[in-house]
VMD Tcl script that draws the C-alpha trace (Angstrom):
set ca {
  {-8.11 33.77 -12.46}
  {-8.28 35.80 -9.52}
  {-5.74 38.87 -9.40}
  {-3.54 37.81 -6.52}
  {-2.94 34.63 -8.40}
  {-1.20 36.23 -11.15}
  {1.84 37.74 -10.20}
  {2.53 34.87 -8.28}
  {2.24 32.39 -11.11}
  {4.44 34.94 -12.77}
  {7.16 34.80 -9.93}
  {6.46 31.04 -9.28}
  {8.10 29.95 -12.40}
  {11.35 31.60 -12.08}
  {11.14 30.49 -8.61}
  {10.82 26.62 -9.77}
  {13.20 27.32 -12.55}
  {15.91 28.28 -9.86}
  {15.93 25.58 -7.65}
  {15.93 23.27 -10.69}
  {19.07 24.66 -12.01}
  {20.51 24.61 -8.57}
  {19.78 21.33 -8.12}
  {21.40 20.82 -11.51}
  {24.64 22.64 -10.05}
  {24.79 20.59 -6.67}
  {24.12 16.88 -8.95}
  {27.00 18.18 -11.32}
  {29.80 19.12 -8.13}
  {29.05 15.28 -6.55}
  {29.41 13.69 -10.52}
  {32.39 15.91 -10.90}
  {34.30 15.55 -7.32}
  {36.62 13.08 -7.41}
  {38.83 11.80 -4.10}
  {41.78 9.94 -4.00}
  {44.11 9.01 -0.88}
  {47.35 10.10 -0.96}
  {50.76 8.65 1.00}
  {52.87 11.29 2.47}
  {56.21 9.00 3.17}
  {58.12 9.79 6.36}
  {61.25 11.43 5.68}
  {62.77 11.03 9.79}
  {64.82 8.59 10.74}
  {62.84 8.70 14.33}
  {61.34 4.81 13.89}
  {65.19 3.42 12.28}
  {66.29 4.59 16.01}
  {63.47 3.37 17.41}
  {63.44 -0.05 15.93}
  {67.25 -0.33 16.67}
  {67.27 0.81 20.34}
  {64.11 -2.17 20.75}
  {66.42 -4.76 19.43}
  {68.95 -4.14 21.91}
  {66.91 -4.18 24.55}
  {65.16 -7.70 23.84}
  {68.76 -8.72 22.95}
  {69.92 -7.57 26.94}
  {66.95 -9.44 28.22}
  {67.31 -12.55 26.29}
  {71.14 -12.67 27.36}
  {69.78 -11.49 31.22}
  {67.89 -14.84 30.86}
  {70.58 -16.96 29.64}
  {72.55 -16.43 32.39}
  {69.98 -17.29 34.52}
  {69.54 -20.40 33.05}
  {73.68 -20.87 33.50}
  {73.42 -19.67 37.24}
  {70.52 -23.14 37.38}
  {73.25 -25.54 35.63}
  {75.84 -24.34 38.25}
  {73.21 -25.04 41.08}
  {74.95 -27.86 42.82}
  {72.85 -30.78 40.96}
  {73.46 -33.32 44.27}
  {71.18 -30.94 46.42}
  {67.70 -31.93 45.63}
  {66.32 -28.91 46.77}
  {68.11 -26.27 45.91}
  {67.51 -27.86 42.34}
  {64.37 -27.32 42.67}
  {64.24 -23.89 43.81}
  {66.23 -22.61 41.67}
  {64.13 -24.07 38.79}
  {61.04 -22.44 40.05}
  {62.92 -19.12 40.61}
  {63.18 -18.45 36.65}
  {60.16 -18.37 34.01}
  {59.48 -20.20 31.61}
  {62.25 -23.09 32.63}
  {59.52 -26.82 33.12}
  {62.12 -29.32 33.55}
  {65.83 -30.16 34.31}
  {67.63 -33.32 32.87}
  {71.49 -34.46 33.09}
  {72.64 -36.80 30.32}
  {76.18 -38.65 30.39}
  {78.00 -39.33 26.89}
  {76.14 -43.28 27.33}
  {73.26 -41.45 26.52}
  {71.69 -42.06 30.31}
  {70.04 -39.53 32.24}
  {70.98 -38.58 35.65}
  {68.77 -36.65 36.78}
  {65.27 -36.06 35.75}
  {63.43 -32.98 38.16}
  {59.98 -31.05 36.36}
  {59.21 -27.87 38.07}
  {57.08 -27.67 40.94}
  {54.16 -26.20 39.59}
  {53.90 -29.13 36.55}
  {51.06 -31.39 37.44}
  {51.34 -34.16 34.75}
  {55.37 -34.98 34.55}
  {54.80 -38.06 31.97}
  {53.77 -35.11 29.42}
  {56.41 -33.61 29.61}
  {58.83 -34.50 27.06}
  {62.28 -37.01 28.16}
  {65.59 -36.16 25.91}
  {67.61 -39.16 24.51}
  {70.36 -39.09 22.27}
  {69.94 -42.70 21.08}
  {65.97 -43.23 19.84}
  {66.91 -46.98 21.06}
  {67.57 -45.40 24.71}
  {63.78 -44.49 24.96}
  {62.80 -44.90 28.86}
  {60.43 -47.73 29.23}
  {56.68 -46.31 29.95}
  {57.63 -42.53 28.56}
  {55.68 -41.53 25.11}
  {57.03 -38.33 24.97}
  {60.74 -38.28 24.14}
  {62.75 -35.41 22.75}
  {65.67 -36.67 20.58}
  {68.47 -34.47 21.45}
  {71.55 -36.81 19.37}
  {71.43 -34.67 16.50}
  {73.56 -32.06 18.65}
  {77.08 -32.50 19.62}
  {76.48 -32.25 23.43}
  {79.98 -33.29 24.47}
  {82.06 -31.89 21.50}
  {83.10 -28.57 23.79}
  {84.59 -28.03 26.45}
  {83.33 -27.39 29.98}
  {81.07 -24.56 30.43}
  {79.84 -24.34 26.31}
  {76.39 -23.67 26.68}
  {73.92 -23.64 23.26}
  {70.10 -23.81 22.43}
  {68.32 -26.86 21.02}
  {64.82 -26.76 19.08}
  {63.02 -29.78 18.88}
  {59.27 -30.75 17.29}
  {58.50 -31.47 21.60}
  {60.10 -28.44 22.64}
  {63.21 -25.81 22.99}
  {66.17 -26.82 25.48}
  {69.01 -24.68 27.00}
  {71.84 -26.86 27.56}
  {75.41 -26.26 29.29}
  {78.11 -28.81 30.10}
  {79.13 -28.69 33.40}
  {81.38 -31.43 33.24}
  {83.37 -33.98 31.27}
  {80.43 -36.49 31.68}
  {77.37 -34.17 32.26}
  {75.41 -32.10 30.23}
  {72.36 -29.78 31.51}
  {69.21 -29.57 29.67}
  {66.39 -26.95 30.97}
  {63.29 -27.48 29.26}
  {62.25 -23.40 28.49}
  {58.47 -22.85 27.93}
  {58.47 -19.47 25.07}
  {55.02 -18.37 26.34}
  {55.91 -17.01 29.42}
  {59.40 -15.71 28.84}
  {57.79 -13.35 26.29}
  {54.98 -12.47 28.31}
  {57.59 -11.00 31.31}
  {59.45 -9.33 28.69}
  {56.19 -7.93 26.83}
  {55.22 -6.50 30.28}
  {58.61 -5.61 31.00}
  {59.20 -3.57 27.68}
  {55.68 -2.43 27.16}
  {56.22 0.88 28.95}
  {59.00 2.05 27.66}
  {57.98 1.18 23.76}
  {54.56 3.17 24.31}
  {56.52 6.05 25.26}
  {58.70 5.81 22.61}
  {56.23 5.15 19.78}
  {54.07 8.29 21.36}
  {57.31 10.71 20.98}
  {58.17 10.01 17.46}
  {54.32 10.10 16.53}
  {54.13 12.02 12.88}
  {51.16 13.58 11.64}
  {48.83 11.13 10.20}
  {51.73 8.14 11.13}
  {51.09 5.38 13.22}
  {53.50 2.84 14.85}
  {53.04 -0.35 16.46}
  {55.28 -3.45 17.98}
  {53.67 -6.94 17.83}
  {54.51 -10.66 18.94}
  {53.44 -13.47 17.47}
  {50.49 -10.81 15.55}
  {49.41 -9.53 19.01}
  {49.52 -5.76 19.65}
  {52.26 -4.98 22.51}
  {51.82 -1.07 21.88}
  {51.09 1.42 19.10}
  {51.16 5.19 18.67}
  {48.05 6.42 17.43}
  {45.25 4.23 15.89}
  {46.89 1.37 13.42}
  {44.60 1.09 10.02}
  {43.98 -2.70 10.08}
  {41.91 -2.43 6.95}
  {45.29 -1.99 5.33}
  {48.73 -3.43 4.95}
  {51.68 -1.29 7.09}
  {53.65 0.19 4.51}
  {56.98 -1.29 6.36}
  {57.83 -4.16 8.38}
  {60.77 -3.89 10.41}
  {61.55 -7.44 11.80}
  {63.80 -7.71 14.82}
  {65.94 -10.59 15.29}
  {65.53 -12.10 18.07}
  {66.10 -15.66 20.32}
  {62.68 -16.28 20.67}
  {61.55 -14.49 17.38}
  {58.08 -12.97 16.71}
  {59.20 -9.30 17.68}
  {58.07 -6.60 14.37}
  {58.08 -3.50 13.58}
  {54.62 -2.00 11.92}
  {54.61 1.60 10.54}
  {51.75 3.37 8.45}
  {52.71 6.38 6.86}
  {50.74 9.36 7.04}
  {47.83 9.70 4.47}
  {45.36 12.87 2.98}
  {42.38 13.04 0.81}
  {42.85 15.34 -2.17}
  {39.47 16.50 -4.02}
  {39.08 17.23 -7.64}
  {36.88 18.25 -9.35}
  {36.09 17.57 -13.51}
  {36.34 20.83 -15.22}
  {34.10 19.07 -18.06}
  {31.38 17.83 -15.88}
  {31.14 21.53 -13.58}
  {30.52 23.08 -17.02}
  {27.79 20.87 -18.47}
  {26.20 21.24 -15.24}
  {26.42 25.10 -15.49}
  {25.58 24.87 -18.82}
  {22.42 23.10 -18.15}
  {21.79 24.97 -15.26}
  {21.74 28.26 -16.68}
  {19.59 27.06 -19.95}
  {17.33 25.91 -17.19}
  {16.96 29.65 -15.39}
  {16.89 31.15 -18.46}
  {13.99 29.13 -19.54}
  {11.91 29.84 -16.58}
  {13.14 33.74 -16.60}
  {11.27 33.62 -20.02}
  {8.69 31.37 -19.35}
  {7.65 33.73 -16.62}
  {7.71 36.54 -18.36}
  {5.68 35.00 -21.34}
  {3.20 34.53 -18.51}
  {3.52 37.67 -16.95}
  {2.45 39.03 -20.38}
  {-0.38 36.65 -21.13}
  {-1.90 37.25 -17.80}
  {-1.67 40.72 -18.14}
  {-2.88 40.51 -21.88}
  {-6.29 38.41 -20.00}
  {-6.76 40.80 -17.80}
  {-6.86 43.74 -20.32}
  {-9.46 41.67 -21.93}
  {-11.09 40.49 -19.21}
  {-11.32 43.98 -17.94}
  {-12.32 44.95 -21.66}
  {-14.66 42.60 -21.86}
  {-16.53 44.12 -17.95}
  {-16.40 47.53 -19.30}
  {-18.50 46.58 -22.90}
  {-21.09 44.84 -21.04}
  {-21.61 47.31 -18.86}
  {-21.59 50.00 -21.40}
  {-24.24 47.59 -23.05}
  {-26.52 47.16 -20.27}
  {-27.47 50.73 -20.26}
  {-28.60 50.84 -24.32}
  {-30.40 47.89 -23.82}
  {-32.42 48.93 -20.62}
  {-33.54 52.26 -22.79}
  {-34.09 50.10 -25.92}
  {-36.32 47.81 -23.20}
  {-38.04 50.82 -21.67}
  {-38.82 52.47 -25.09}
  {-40.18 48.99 -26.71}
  {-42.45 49.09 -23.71}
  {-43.86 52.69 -24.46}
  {-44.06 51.88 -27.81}
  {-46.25 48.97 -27.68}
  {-49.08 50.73 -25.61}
  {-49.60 53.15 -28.62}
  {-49.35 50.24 -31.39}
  {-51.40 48.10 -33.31}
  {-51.61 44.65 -33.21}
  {-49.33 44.09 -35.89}
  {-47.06 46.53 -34.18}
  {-47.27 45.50 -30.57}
  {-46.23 41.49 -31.75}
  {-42.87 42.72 -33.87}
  {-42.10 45.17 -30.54}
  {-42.83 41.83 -28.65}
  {-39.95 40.61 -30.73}
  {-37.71 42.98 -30.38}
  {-38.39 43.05 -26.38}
  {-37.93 39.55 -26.36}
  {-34.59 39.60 -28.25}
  {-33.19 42.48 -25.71}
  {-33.94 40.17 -22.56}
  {-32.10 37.80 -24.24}
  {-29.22 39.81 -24.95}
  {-29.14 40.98 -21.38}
  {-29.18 37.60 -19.95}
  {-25.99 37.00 -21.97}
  {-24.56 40.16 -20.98}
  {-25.26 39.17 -17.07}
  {-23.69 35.77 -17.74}
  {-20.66 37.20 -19.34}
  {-20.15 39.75 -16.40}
  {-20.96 36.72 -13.77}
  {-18.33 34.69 -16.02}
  {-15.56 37.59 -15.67}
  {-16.55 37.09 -11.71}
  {-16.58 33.81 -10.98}
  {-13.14 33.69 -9.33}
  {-14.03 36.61 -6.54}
  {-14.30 35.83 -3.39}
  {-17.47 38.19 -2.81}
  {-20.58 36.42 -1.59}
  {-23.71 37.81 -2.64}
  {-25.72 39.29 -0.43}
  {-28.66 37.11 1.29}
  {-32.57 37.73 2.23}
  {-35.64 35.86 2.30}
  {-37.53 35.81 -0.94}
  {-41.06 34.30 -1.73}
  {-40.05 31.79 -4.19}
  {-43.34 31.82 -5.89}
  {-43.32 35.20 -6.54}
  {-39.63 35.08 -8.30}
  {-40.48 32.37 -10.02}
  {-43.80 33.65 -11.76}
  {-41.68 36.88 -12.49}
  {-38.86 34.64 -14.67}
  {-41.60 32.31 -16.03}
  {-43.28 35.47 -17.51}
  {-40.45 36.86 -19.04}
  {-40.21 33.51 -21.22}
  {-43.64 32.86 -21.58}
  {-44.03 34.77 -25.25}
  {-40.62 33.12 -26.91}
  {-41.57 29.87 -24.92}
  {-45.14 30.12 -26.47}
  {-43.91 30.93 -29.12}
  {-42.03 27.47 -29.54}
  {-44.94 25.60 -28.33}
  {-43.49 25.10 -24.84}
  {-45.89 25.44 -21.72}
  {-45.27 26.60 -18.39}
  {-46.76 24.86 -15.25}
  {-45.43 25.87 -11.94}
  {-46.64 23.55 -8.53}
  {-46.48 24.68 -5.28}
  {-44.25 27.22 -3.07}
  {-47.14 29.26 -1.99}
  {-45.42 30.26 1.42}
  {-42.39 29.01 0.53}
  {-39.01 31.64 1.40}
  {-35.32 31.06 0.74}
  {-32.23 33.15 1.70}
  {-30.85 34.47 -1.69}
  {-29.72 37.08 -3.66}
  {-32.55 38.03 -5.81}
  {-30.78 38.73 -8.82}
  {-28.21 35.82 -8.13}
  {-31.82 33.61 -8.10}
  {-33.25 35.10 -11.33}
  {-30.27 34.73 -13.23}
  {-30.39 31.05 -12.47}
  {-33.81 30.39 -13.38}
  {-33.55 32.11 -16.05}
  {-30.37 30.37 -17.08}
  {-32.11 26.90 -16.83}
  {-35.58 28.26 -18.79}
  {-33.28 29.57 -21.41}
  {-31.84 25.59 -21.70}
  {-35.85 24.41 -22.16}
  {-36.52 27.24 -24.71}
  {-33.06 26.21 -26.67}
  {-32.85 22.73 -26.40}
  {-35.65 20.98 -25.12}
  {-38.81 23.17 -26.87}
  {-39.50 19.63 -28.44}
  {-41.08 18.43 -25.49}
  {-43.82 21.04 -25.06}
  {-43.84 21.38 -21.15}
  {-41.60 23.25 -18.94}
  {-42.99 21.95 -15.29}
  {-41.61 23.78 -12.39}
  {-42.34 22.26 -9.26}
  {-40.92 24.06 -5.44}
  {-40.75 22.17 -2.42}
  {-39.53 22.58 1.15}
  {-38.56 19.98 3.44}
  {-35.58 20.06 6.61}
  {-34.54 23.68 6.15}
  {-34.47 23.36 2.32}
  {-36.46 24.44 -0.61}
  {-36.19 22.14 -3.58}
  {-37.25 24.15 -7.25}
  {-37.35 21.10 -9.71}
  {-37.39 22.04 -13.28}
  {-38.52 19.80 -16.02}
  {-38.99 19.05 -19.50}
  {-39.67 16.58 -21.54}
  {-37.06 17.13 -24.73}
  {-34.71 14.57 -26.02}
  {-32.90 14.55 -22.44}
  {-29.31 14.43 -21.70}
  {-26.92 11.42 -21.66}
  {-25.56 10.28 -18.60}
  {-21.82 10.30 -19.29}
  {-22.55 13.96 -20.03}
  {-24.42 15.07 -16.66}
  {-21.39 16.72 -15.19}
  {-19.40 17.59 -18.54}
  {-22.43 20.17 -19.07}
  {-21.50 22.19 -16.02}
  {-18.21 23.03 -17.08}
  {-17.72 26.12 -18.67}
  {-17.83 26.73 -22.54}
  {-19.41 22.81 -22.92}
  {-22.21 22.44 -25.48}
  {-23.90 18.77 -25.93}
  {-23.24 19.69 -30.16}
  {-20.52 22.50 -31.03}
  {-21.39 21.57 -34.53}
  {-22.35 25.27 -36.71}
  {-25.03 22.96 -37.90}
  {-26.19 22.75 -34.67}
  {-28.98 25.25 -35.38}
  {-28.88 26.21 -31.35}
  {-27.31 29.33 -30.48}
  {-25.56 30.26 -27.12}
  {-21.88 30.41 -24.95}
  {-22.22 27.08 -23.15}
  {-21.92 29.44 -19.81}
  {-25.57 29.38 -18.79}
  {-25.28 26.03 -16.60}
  {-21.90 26.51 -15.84}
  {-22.87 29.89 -13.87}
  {-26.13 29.29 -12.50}
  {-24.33 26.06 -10.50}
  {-21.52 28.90 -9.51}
  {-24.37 30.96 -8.50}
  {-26.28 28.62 -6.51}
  {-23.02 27.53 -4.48}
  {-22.32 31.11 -3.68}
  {-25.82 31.35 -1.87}
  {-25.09 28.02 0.10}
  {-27.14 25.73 -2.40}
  {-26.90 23.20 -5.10}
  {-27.49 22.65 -8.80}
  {-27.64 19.00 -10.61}
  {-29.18 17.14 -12.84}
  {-31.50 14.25 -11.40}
  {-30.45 10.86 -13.43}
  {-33.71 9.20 -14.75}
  {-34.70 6.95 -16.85}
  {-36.28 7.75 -20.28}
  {-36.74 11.58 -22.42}
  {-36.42 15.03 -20.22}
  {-34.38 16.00 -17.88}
  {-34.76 17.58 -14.75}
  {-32.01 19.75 -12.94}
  {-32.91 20.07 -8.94}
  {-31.79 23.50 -7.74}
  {-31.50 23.50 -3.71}
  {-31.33 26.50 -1.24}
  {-31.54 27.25 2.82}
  {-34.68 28.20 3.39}
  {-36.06 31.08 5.49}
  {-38.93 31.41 7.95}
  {-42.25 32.82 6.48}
  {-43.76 36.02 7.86}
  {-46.85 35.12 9.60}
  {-50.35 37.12 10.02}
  {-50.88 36.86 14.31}
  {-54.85 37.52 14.39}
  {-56.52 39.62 17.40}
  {-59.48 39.71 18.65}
  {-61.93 42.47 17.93}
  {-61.89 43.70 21.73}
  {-57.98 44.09 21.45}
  {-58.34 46.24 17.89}
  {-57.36 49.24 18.18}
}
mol new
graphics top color blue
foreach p $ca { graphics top sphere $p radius 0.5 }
foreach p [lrange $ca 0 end-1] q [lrange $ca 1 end] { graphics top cylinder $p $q radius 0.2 }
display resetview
């Protein structure tokens, strides 16, 4: 892990932890709110008035009216057209008939603007006095017309229609045929005003008003609630009837809030903090813990590189002043202290594989590296029977880090001489073709299986982790040398093929090779 990453894993998790148990908090206030509406009742007397001033008012028009109708029966009835006029002066009024005590009508007159007159309907007092031709008859016997004196006026409601009548005389009664529809229209436009005004004066906070006829709006203060029912209904009596009263009283939303639910949810929520406060500090401390032994780790290797490069050195001197039998036991022990220093440079290039640091690039002769690894192993590799044949790369140069490149050679020769020395061949073969040189490395050992070809790259992975094993090592030779070969802008994999061996393909830029321009004698200097 690199070292910027680790105090912010350490921070992340309290950071997580946090929003979690705020999260917790805000789910726990929405379980635990809890609204409900609540009626505030009006306490003035403001819409009583109101309601009562109305009803006087429709009363005074409705008796205006009625005395309009009286002023048509008094219209001399023997003057055709001032009949006439006088029923078109007033709305609402369709017809005028006279009837006698016999039963017989006088005089029959609709109002100008009726277009169809035999749908209109004819009162009778006697069903059997039915005028020949007439389907529409009003039956108007049921009413003492004649029982009062002169001048007793009265209303009559029948299934074809409401009449005003009035006796005018000992042997004539005056029926108007009255139309509802419009009356109450010119007293809805006539009233309309006025009951706005009113309604908007005696507006409450959160009350609302309104006046309807026949369920039909005439005026409201404020905006009615028709979702719900008006908590009174004042209903004012009236000659045509219809005429209410709606009020809604005021309402408010009052939030609560579950004292049981807010502290589960702060309950939870603070178990939740708490766990990531320790969580990240149990992190904090094993990160810190790795790095002393990471660090630990760096500083022991490096202490041991410097023993074993004396110990090298001195094996060296030694062995030009030995014997045979001497020179092959200091053969040994120089053999053993490369081998300890390759696992010293892969433990250091493990403890580094996380840095950003890009080693350094320049061309190298790949043959020449190559030849300088291969001899290194030859004596253990010999030694297990295992020869090495290397083809091609004569001119061949890549742009590498030398030691980056050695470490991976040696890396995959180490692999031959531990698990493939069966196979007697380690065949090295270098290539270059479209900018890249190709180093193929093969054996022919017991080869790797194919769901394993990636699985050995990872770090720590051995094919058999077994004690029995008999094969010695980390598992962090394959794993670096592909690190290493990304680093320099290359690959490492193993080539799938079919039978025993295995060959890993290791790929890098290449770099032009210095060339030898020739001159002619005559130019020499």
């Amino acid at each position: 892990m690199a070292p910027s990453s680790r105090p912010s894993l350490a921070l992340l998790l309290p950071l997580v932890a946090a929003g979690i148990a705020a999260a917790i908090v805000w789910g726990g206030v929405l379980l635990a709110k809890q609204e409900r509406i609540e009626r505030l009742p009006r306490t003035d007397a403001a819409v009583e008035t109101f309601a009562g001033e109305l009803q006087e008012k429709i009363t005074a028009l409705e008796s205006q009216y009625e005395r309009h109708l009286a002023r048509i029966c008094r219209t001399d009835l023997n003057h055709f057209f001032g009949v006439q006029d006088a029923i078109d002066g007033v709305v609402g009024v369709r017809q005028l008939s006279t009837l006698n005590p016999d039963g017989k009508i006088d005089l029959h007159l609709p109002a100008s603007d009726v277009e169809t007159i035999p749908a209109l309907p004819i009162p009778v007092i006697d069903p059997r006095e039915r005028p020949p031709g007439r389907e529409i008859v009003a039956e108007v016997g049921g009413f003492d017309l004649f029982g009062g004196g002169e001048g007793e006026s009265g209303w009559i409601t029948t299934p074809q229609g409401r009449f005003y009548h009035q006796r005018v005389s000992i042997r004539r009664v005056v029926l108007l045929l009255v139309d509802p529809a419009p009356v109450e229209a010119s007293m809805t436009e006539t009233l309309a005003p006025w009951i706005e005004e009113q309604l908007t004066s005696i507006e409450a906070h959160g009350a609302t008003d309104r006046v309807i006829l026949h369920d039909q709006s005439v005026a409201s203060g404020g905006e009615p609630d028709k979702s719900t029912f008006p908590d009174s209904v004042r209903t004012l009596a009236t000659r045509f009837g219809g005429w209410q009263v709606e009020s809604w009283d005021g309402r408010r939303t009052v939030v609560t809030y579950r004292r049981d639910r807010l502290a589960l949810a702060a309950a939870l929520a603070l178990l939740v903090l708490l766990a990531g406060v320790v969580a990240g500090f149990t992190v904090r401390r094993a990160l810190r813990l790795a790095e002393q032994r990471v660090s630990f780790v760096n500083r022991v290797s490096h202490e041991l590189k410097t023993p074993l490069t004396n110990i090298l050195l001195n094996a060296d001197l030694a062995a030009d002043g030995a014997d045979a039998r001497g020179r092959q036991r200091l053969a040994r022990v120089q053999e053993e202290t490369r081998r300890l220093a390759r696992l010293i440079d892969n433990v250091l290039a493990f403890s580094r594989r996380d840095s950003t640091t890009v080693p350094a690039s320049a061309p190298i002769a790949v043959r020449s590296l190559v030849e300088e690894v291969a001899e290194t192993f030859a004596p253990s590799l010999k030694r297990r029977g295992v020869g090495i044949v290397i083809h091609g790369g004569d001119s061949t140069h890549v742009l590498a880090d030398a030691d980056s490149l050695r470490q991976v050679l040696g890396n995959l020769l180490s692999n031959i001489e531990k698990y493939a020395a069966s196979g007697g061949l380690a065949d090295l073969t270098i290539s270059e073709d479209d900018g890249l040189m190709t180093l193929l490395v093969k054996d022919l050992g017991p080869g790797i299986p194919t769901r394993e070809h990636e699985r050995i790259f990872l770090p720590f992975h051995r094919l058999d982790d077994r004690p029995s094993e008999g094969v010695t090592g980390t598992g962090l030779g394959l794993a670096i040398a592909r690190d290493l070969a990304v680093a320099m802008g290359g690959s490492l994999r193993l080539v799938p093929q079919e039978g025993s061996g295995a060959t890993f393909e290791l790929r890098l830029p290449a770099a032009a090779s210095a060339k030898v321009i020739p001159f002619s004698d005559s130019l020499a200097s």
